[in-house]
C-alpha positions in Angstrom: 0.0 0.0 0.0 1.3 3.5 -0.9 0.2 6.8 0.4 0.6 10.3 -1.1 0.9 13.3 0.4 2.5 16.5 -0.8 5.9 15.3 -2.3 6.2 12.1 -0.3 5.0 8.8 -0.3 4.6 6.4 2.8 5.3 2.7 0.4 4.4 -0.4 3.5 5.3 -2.6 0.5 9.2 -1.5 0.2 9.1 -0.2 4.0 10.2 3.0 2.7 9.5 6.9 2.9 10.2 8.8 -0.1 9.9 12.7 -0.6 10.3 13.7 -4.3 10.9 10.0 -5.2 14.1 10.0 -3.4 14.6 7.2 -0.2 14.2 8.8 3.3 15.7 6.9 6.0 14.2 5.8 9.2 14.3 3.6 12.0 12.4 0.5 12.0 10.1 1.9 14.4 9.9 5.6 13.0 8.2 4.1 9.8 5.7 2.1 12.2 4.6 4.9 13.7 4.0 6.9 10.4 2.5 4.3 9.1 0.3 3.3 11.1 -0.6 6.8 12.2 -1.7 7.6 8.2 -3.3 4.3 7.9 -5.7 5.7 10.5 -6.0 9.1 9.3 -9.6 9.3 10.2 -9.5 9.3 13.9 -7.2 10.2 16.7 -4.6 6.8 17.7 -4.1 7.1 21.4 -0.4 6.5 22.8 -1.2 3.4 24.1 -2.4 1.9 20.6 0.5 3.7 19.0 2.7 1.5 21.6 1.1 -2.0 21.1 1.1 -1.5 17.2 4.9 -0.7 16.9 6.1 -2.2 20.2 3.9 -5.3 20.7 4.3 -6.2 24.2 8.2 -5.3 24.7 7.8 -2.1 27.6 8.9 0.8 26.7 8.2 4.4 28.3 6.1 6.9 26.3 9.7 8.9 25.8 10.5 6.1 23.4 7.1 7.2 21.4 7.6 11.0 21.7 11.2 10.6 20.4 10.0 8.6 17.2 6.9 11.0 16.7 9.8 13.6 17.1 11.5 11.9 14.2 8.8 10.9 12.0 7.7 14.7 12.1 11.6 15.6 11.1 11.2 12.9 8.2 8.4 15.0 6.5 9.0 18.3 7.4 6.8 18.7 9.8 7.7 20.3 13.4 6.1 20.5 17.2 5.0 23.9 16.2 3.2 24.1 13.0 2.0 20.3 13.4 0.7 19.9 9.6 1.2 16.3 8.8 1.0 14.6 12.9 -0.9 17.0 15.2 -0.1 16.2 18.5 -3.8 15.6 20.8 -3.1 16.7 23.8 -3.8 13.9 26.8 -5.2 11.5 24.1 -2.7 11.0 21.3 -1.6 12.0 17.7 -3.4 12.6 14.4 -2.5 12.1 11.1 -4.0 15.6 9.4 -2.4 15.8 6.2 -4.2 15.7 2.8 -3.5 11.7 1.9 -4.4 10.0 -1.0 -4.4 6.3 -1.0 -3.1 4.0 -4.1 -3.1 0.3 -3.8 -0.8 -1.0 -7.2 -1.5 -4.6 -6.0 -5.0 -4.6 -6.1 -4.9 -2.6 -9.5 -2.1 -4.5 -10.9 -4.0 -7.7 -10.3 -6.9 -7.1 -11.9 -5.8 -5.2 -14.8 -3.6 -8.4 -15.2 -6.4 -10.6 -15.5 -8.2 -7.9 -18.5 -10.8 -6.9 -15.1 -12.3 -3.5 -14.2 -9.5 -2.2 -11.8 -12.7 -0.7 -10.5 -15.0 -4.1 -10.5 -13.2 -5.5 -7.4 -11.2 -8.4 -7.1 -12.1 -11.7 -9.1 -12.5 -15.0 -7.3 -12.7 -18.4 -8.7 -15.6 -20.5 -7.6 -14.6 -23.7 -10.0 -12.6 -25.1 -12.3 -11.8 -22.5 -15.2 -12.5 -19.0 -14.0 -10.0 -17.0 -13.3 -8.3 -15.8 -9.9 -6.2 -12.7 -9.6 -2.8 -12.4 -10.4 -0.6 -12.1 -7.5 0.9 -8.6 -6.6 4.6 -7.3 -7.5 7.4 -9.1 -4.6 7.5 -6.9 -2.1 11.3 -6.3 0.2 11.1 -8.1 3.7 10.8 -6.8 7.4 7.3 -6.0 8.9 5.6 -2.6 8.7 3.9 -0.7 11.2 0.5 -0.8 9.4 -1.6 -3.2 8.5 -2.5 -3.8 4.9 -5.6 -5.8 3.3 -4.9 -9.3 1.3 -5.1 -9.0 -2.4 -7.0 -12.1 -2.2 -10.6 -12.4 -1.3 -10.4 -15.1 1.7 -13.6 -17.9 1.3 -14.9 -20.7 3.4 -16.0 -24.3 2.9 -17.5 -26.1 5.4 -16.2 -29.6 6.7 -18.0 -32.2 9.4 -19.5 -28.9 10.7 -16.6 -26.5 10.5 -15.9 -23.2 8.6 -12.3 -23.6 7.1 -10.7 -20.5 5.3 -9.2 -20.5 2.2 -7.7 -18.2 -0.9 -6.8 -19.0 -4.0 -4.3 -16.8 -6.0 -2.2 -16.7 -9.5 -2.3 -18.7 -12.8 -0.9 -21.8 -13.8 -0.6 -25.8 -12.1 -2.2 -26.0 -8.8 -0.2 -25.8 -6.0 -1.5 -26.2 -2.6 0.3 -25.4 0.4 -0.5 -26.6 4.0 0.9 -24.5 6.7 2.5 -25.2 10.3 1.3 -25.6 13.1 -0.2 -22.2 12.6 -1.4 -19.4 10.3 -3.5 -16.8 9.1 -4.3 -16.1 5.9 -5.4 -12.3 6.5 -1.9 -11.4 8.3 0.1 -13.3 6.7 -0.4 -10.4 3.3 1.1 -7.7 6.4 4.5 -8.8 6.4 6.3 -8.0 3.3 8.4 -10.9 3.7 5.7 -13.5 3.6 3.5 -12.2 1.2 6.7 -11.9 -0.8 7.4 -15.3 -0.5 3.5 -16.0 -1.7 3.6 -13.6 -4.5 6.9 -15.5 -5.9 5.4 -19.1 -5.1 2.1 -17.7 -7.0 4.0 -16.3 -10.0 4.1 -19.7 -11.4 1.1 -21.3 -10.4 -2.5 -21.5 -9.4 -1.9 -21.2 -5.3 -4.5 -22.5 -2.5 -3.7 -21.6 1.0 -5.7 -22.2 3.8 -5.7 -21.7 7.7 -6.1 -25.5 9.7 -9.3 -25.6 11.7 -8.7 -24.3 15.0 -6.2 -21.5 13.8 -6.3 -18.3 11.7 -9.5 -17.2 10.5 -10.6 -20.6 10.4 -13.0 -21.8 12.7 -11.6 -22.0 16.6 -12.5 -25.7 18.6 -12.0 -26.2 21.7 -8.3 -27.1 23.2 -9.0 -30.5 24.0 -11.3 -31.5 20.5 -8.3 -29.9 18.2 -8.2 -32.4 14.9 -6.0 -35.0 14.3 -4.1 -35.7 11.3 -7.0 -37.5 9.9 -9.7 -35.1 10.6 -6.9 -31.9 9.2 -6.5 -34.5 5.9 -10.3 -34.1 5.8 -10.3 -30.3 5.4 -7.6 -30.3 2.8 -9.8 -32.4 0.8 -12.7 -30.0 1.3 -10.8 -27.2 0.3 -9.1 -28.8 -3.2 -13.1 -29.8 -4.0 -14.4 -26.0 -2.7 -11.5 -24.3 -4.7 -11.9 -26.9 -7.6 -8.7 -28.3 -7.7 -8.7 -31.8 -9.5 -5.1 -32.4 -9.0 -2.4 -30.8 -7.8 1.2 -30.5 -5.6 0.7 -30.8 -2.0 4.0 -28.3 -0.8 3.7 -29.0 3.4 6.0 -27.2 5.7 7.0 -27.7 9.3 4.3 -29.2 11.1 2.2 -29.3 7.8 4.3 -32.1 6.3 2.8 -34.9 7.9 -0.2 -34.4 7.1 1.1 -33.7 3.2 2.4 -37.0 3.9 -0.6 -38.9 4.9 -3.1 -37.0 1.9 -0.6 -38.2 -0.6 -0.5 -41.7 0.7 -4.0 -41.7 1.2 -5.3 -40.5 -1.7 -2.5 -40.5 -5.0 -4.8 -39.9 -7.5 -5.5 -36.3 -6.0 -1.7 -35.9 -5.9 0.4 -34.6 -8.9 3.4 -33.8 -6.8 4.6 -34.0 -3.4 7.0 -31.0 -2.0 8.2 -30.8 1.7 10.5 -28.3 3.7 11.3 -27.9 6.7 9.9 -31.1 7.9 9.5 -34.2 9.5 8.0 -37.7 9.6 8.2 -38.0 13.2 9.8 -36.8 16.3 11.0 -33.3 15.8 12.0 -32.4 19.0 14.4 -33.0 21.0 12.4 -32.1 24.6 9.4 -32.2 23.4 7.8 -31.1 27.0 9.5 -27.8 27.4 9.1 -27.2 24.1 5.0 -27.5 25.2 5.8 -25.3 28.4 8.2 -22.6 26.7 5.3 -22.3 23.6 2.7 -21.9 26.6 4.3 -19.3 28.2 5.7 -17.2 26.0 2.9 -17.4 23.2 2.0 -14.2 22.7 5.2 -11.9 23.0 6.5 -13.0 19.0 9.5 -14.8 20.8 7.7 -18.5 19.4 7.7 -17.3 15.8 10.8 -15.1 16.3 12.7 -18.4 17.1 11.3 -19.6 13.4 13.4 -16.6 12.0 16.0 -15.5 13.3 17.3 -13.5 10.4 14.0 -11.3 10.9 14.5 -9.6 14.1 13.9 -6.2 13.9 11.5 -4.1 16.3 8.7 -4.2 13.6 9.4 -7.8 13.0 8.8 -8.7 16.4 5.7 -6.8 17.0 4.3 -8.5 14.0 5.1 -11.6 15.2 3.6 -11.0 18.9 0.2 -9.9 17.0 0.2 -13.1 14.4 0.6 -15.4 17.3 -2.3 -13.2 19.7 -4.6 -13.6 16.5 -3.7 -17.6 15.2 -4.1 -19.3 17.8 -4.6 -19.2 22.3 -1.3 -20.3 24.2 -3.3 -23.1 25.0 -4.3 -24.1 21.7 -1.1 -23.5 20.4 0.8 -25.8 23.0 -2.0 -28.2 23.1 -0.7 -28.3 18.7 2.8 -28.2 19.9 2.0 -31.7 22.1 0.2 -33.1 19.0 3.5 -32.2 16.5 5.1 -34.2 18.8 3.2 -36.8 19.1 2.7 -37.4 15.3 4.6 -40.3 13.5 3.8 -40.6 9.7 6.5 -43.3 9.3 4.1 -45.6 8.0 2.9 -44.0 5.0 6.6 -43.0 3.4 6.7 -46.4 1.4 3.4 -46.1 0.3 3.6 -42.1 -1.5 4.0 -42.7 -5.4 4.2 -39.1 -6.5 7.3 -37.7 -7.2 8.6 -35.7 -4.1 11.0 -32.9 -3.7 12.6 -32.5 -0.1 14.2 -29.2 1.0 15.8 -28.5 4.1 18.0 -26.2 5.9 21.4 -27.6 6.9 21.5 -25.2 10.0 17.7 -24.9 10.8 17.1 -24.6 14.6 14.1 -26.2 15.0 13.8 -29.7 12.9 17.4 -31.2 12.5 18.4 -31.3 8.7 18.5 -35.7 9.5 14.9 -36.0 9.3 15.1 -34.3 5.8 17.9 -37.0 5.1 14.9 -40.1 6.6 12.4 -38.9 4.8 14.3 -38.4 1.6 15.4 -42.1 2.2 11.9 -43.5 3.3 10.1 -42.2 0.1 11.2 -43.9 -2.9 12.7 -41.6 -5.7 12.4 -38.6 -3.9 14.9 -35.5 -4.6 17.0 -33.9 -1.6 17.7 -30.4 -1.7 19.8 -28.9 1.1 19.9 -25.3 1.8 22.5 -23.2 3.8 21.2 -21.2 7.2 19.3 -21.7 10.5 15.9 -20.0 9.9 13.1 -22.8 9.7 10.5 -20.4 8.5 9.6 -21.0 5.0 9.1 -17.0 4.2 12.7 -15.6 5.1 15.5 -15.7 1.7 12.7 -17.7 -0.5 14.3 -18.1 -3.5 16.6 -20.7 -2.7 13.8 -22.7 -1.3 10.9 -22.0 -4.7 13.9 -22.1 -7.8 14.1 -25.5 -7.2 9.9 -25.7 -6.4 9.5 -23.8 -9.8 11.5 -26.1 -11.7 9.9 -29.2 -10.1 6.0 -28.3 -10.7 6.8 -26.5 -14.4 9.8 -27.7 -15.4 10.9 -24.9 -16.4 14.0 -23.3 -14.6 13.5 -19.9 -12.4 14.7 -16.8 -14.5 14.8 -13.9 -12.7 15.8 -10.5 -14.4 19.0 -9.4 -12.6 22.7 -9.7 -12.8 25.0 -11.3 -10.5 28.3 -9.0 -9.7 31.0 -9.4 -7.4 30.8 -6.1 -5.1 31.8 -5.1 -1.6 29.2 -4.3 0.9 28.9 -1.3 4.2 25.9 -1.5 6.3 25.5 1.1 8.4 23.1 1.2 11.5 22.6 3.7 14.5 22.8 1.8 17.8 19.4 1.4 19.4 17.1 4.7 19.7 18.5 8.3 18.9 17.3 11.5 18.0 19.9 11.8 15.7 19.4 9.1 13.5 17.5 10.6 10.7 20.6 13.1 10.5 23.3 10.4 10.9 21.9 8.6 8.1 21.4 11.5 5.7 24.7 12.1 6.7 25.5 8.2 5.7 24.3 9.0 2.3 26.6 12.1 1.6 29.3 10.4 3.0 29.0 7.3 0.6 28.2 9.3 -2.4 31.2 11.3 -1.8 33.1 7.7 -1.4 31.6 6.4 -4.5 29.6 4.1 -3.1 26.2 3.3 -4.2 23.4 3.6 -1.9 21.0 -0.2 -2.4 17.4 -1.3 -0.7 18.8 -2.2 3.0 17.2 -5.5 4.1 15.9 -4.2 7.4 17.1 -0.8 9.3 20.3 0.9 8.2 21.7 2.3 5.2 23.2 -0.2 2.6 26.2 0.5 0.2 27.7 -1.3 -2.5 31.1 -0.1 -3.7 33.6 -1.4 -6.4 36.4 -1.9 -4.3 36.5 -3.1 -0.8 39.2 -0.3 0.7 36.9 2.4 -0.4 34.2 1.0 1.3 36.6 0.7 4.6 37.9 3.9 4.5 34.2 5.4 4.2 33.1 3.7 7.0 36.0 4.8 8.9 35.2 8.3 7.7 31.5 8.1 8.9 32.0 6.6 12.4 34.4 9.6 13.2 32.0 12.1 11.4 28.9 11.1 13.4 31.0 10.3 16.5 31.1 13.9 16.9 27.7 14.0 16.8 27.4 11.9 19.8 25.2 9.5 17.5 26.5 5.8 18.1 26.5 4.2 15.0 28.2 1.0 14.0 29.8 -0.6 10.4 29.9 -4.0 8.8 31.8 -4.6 5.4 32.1 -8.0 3.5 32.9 -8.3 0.1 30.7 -11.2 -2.2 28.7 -11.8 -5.3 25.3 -10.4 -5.3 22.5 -10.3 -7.6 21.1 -7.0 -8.5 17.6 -6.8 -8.6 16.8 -2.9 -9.5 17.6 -1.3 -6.5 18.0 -3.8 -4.4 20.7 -6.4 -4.3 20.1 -10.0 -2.9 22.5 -12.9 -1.5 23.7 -14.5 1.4 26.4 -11.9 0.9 23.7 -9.3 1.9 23.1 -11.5 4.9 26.5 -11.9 6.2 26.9 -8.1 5.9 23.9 -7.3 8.0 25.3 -10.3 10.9 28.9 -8.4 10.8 27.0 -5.3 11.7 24.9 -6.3 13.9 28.0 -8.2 15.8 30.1 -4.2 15.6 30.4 -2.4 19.3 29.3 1.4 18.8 31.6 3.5 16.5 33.1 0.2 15.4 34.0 -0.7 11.4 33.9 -4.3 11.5 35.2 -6.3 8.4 35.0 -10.4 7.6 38.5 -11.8 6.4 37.5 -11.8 3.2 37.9 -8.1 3.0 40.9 -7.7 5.1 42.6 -10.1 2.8 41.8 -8.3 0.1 42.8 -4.9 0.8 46.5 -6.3 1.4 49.0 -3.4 0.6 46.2 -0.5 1.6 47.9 1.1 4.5 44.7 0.4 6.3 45.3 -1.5 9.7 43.1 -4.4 11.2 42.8 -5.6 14.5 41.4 -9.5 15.0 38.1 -9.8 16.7 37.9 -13.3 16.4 35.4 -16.1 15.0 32.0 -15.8 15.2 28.5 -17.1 14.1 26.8 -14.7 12.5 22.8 -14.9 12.8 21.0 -17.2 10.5 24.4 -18.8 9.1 25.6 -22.0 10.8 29.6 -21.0 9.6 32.1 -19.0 11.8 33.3 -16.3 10.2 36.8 -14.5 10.9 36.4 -10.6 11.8 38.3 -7.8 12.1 37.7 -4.2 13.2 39.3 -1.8 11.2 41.7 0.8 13.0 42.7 2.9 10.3 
């Protein structure tokens, strides 16, 4: 969703402010509160909403929210004084008063894609044939601080008594993908990263998604009558007849892979293709009891999902999380559907499944150990293994890895992807925690770099991101912007690695990108920290390195060698 107003544009899709077309940067949780102050221009958001929506249930005094609101007013030009974008309600909150337009390309795009009436609303199929909409442009990840409607109509079908949700989106084979333990169809279109991860998977086919009775938008049951694998089989049959899908490939994830398992053993001549990631046929967990307990009490806060992704941990991230898990499921329910994980064991039905199955995994992933990947790639006859670098479990965070190899499997035709894959050295630049100055340090960043000849890129979450042709200049301008904003008294810190990348317009993608963020994320205040790569290539410099040691960087199982730069 984009809104206009004057020359700037609040874009939730690419988590960016732009005046005059030109990137504005802000914190994480500067951009919530814009955001979510313009999405509800029509009324007055009190503090305390304002708090939950960009905080979740992390406490944090209302100075936190007046310093952002402070900032956010800075970022458009706005001031305490003359108030004329956020006007300040005195005892009760802020107001968005600015004049705002609203333009929703996804919803547009869709339908113009599929020869609609952008103005006829969105088309939904009710059978085999008739068209559904095309899915919406990928979108950058990291969570935004508003929420944003699906592009996709959500329906119901009814099963032994119970509403189950459903959507269908895109063109092409039918792909249908069954969820862990939880979801919800509605949120999951908020987070950039996950709908961007279903706008890729729906590029190239027909996509059904649904939420599991007793989660989502589906209907709730009580704790102790949650379904079984059986009764959950049942529903995915209800919705393939409800969305008209003859045929298709059953993709299962996490906890939905069992039951992927048992449907395409059960019935094969529903089954075109089996996919599975992430996944298990039986015993997951290591403790499975504190893994019921920790579920139990912490459900609620984002720490459950947040342990799915680690590589997505910003502020807005988290609160995202600790609002998807308030609104999928009770902490009862969900430990009650932790137990069941548990207690599920589809061993039986691996030498039965005749379609032809593709099994991804991540090497590193934190939650289901890559070896039952390896047992269930050895238990189903024919099937492919596909192993995958990083610890993140959930299926949403660096997608393409996981849905080139999905794309070739249901089409057959490779994953093309316009873009061009260069060797480049990379400076991330993030202010340490919350500081009035960060909307100067970081126009300050981009001066700085330009003046370096560095390129400014799409950063992956908070920060400013750089890509220069040579890996001194990029040391060096770091160097130069720590002591700049030093002076300041704005703690900022640097990481620089040097990789191949892909460019993808303005944005660049990679685990390169990845490591850069971790090497940052690892710097102490006013710190340029550097992997070995990049020490070892500036040999002969004059620039001066001290050892820091090996380290794990966040989402990468490897230890990587770093060194902060010391002139």
């Amino acid at each position: 969703m984009i809104w206009r107003f004057g020359d700037h544009e609040v874009d939730t899709g690419a988590y960016e402010l732009r005046r005059a077309g030109v990137a504005v940067p802000l914190e994480p949780q500067v951009f919530g509160v814009l955001a979510h102050l313009i999405a509800h221009r029509d009324r007055v958001v009190a503090k305390e909403e304002l708090l939950d929506a960009v905080w979740g249930d992390r406490f944090v005094s209302e100075s936190a929210l007046t310093s952002r609101i402070k900032a956010a007013r800075r970022a458009v030009g706005d001031d305490g004084r003359r108030q004329a974008v956020i006007r300040t309600a005195h005892g009760r909150g802020y107001r968005f008063v600015a004049d705002a337009s609203e333009v929703d390309p996804v919803g547009v795009a869709g339908r113009r894609a599929n020869g609609a009436d952008p103005a006829a609303g969105d088309a939904t199929r009710t059978g085999p044939g008739a068209p559904a909409p095309a899915p919406p442009p990928p979108a950058a990840a990291g969570a935004t601080g508003a929420p944003a409607a699906p592009p996709v109509r959500t329906r119901y079908t009814r099963d032994s008594g119970h509403e189950i949700a459903f959507q269908v989106v895109g063109e092409g084979p039918d792909v249908v993908f069954v969820p862990g333990f939880v979801s919800n169809l509605d949120l999951h279109w908020e987070h950039p990263g996950i709908a961007g991860f279903l706008r890729r998977l729906a590029s190239f086919c027909r996509l059904t998604t649904f939420d599991k009775r007793g989660t989502g938008v589906s209907e709730r049951v009580p704790v102790d009558r949650l379904p079984t694998l059986e009764e959950r089989m049942d529903d995915l049959r209800a919705v393939l007849d409800a969305a008209g899908v003859g045929r298709a490939t059953i993709f299962g994830i996490s906890e939905g892979g069992p039951m992927a398992l048992l449907f395409a053993a059960t019935y094969p001549e529903r089954v075109e293709r089996l996919v599975l990631y992430g996944t298990f046929a039986s015993d997951p967990f290591d403790d499975p009891a504190r893994n019921v307990d920790n579920t139990r009490r912490s459900w609620g806060r984002g720490s459950v999902f947040g342990s799915l992704a680690p590589s997505w941990s910003t502020a807005a991230d988290r609160s995202f999380f600790a609002r998807f898990e308030r609104q999928s499921a009770t902490p009862e329910g969900a430990a009650a559907l932790v137990r069941l994980t548990s207690e599920t064991d589809a061993r039986a039905t691996l030498s039965s499944i005749s379609a032809p199955t593709l099994v991804i995994h991540r090497r590193g992933d934190r939650i289901v150990p890559f070896d039952r990947a390896e047992a269930l790639a050895a238990g189903i006859e024919g099937a492919e293994l596909v192993a995958l670098p990083g610890a993140d479990h959930f299926v949403g965070v660096d997608p393409d890895p996981i849905l080139d190899p999905i794309q070739r499997f249901v089409t057959g035709v490779p994953a093309r992807r316009p873009g061009e894959r260069v060797l480049t050295t990379m400076l991330l630049v993030e202010v340490v925690g919350a500081s009035d100055g960060a909307v100067e340090a970081y126009d300050r960043a981009d001066r700085v770099i330009a003046h370096s000849g560095g390129v400014r890129v799409d950063a992956p979450a908070s920060g400013v991101l750089a890509t220069f042709d040579g890996p001194a200049r990029a040391v060096r301008c770091g160097l130069s912007l720590a002591a700049a904003v030093a002076q300041a008294g704005v703690p900022l810190r640097c990481g620089v690695h040097t990789s191949e990348v892909e460019r993808l317009g303005r944005a660049i993608t990679g685990i390169g990108v990845q490591v850069a963020a971790g090497v940052a994320a690892l710097a102490v205040p006013g710190e340029v920290l550097v992997t070995r790569t990049v020490r070892d290539l500036v040999a002969g410099s004059g620039l001066c390195f001290a050892p820091r040691g090996g380290h794990t960087l966040r989402g990468l199982p490897e230890t990587w060698e770093l060194f902060a730069a010391t002139g």
